[in-house]
N, C-alpha and C positions, 0 to 999 in steps of 0.2 A: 785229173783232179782228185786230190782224196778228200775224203769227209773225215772228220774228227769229231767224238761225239762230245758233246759240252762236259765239265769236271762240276761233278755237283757239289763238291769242296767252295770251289769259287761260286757255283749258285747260292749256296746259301750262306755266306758270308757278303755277298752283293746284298741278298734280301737282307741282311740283319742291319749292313750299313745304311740302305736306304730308309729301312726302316727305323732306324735311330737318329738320321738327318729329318724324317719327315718328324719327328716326335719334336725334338728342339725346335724346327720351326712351325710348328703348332704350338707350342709353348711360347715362342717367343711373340707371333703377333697376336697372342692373347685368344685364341680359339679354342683351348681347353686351359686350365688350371695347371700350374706347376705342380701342383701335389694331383694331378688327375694323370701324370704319367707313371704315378703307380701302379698301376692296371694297363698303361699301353705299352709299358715297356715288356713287362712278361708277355703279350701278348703278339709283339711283335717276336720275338725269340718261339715262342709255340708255332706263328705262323713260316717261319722260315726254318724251322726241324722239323716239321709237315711237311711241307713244300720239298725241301731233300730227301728227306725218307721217300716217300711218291713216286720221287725220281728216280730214287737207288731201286725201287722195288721194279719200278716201273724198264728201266735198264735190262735188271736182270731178268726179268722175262723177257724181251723183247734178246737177247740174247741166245736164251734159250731155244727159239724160234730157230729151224731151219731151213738155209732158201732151198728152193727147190732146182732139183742139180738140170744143168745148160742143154740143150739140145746138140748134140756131138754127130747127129745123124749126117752121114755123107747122099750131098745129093747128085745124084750119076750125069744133071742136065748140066749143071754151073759147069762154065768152062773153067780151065786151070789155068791160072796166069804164071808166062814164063818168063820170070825177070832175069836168067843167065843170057838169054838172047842178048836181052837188052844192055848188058853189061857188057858181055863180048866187047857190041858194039862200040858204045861208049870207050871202052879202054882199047879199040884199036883206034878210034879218031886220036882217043889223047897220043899216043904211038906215034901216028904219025906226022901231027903238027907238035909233039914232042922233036922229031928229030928236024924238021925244018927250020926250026929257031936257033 
């Protein structure tokens, strides 16, 4: 499974559209003033170049971060599995109901 990490292009261009859907329909069933999106509209645009910027900042340190390297240690108890055996096998069965057909 790989992870992908979100594009904050599409985040704050989501926030700017939601933001501007929720403004007209505040507008339109009369919950603020048409001339009162004066003041929401810039302020929906400030909240969603916040919101990006945070993330881009937030990104790139979290980038910066290094993990911490794998345990490589060999352990002398764990048995070693031998899957040529196993395959031997396999490919003498197919062999010889290979040649009976």
């Amino acid at each position: 499974m790989t992870t992908r990490t979100p594009n904050i292009g599409y985040l704050v261009v989501g926030l700017v559209f939601i933001g501007l859907a929720g403004t007209w329909f505040l507008a339109e069933v009369d919950v603020i003033d048409p001339s009162g999106t004066r003041w929401l509209l810039p302020a929906v645009l400030l909240g969603a170049g916040l919101i990006g910027l945070s993330a881009s900042l937030t990104r790139g340190l979290v980038r910066r971060t290094r993990p911490e390297p794998l345990d490589t240690t060999y352990d002398e108890d764990q048995p070693v599995l031998d899957v040529t055996t196993d395959l031997d096998r396999k490919l003498a069965e197919h062999e010889t109901t290979g040649e009976q057909q």
